[in-house]
N, C-alpha and C positions, 0 to 999 in steps of 0.2 A: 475718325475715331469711332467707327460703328460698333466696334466689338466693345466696348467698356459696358452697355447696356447688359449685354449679354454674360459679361463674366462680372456684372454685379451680382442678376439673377442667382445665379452660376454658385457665386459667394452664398447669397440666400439659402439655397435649395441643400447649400452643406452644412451650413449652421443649424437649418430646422432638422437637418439628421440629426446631426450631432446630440441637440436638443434632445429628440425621442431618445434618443438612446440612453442620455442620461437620467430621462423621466422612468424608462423601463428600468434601471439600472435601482433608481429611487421606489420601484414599486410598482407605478402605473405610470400610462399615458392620462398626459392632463388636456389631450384638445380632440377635437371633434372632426377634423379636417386632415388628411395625410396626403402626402404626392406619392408617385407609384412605387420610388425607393423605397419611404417608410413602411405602405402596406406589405412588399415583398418580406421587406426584415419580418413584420406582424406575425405572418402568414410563416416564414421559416422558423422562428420561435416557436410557432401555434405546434406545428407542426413535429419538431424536434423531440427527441429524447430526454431531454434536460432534467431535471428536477429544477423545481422553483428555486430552492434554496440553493442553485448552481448557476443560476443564472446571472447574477450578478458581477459577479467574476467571469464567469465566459464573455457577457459585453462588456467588460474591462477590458480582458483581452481582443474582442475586435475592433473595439477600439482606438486602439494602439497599432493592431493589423490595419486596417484601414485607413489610418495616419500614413502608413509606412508605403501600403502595396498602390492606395490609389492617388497617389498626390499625382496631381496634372489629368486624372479622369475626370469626365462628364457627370458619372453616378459611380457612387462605392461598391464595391467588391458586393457580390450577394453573401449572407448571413450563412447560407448552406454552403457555399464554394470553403468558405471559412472554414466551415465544423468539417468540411472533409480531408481538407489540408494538416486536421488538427488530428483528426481521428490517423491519417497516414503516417505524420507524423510520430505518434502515438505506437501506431503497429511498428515501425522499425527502429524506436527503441526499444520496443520489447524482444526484437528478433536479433538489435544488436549491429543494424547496419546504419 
C-alpha cells in the first residue's frame, strides 16, 4: 500500500486549495505559506481583468469548474485556462453558435 501516503498528501494539497479559494472568495488570504498551485491562482488573479467586486463570483464559479474538470488530477485546472474557457464561451453566445 505505498500509494495511500501519497494520495493522502494528494488529499491535503486539494483541501489547502480549496481553502484559499475560499479565503479569497471571503476577502483575503489568511496564511503566509502557499504551494505552487495556490501562488499560480495568486499570480492569475493578480494578473486578470477582474474587478474586485467580480471576483467573488468568478471563484464561485471555478470552483465548481474545478470540482468538475479536474476530479482524479494531480493539481487543478489553472485560474487563466478557466477565464479563457469562460471568455470563449462568452464570445459564441454572443455570436450565436
Amino acid at each position: 500500500m505505498p500509494a495511500l501516503p501519497y494520495l493522502n498528501e494528494l488529499h491535503t494539497e486539494w483541501l489547502s486549495y480549496f481553502q484559499l479559494i475560499q479565503e479569497l472568495i471571503d476577502g483575503a488570504a489568511q496564511r503566509h505559506t502557499f504551494s505552487q498551485p495556490e501562488l499560480d491562482l495568486m499570480l492569475d488573479l493578480e494578473v486578470s481583468r477582474l474587478r474586485k467586486s467580480s471576483r467573488p463570483e468568478v471563484l464561485r464559479r471555478y470552483l465548481r469548474f474545478i470540482h468538475v474538470e479536474s476530479t482524479g488530477a494531480e493539481q487543478p485546472a489553472r485560474f487563466s485556462a478557466f477565464m479563457e474557457s469562460e471568455n470563449l464561451h462568452r464570445r459564441a453566445a454572443k455570436s450565436g453558435h
